[in-house]
C-alpha positions in Angstrom: 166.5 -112.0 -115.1 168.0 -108.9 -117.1 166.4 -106.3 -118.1 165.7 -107.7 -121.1 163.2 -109.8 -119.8 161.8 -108.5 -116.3 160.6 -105.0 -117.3 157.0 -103.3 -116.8 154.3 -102.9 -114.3 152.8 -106.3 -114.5 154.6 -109.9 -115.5 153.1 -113.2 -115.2 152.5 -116.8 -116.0 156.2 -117.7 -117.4 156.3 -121.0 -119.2 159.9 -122.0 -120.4 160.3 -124.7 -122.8 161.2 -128.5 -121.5 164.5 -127.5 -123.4 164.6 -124.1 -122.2 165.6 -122.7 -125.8 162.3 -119.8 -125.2 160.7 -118.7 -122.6 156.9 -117.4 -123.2 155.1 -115.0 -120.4 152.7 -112.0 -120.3 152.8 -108.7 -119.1 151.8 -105.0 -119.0 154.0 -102.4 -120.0 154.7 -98.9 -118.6 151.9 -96.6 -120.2 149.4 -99.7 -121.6 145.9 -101.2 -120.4 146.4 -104.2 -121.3 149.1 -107.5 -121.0 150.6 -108.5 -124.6 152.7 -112.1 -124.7 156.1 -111.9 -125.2 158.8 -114.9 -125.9 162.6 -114.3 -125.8 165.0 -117.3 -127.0 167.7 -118.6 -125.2 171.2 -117.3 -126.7 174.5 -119.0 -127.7 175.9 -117.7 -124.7 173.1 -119.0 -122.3 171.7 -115.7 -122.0 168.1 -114.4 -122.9 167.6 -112.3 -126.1 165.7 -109.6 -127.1 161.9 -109.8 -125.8 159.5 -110.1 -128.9 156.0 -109.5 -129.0 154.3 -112.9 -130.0 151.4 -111.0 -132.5 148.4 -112.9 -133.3 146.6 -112.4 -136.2 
């Protein structure tokens, strides 16, 4: 995985989509308490974007 996707102190449960267009996982970053979810979609090129912070409100 690049480093756009494996980074912090803490990963866990992936899920990837039965189309694998996203993938879906928490984790703990450097310098936080606690794991946030994060989702990254799969790119035109077959690579994985940008890591987002799925917010819920």
């Amino acid at each position: 995985m690049s480093k756009a996707i494996n980074t912090g102190k803490y990963i866990a449960h992936p899920f990837i989509a039965p189309d694998e267009s996203y993938l879906i996982w928490d984790a703990e970053k450097e310098g936080e308490n606690t794991p946030d979810i994060y989702i990254s979609f799969r790119q035109k090129d077959g690579s994985w974007g940008e890591q987002l912070t799925w917010e819920i409100k």
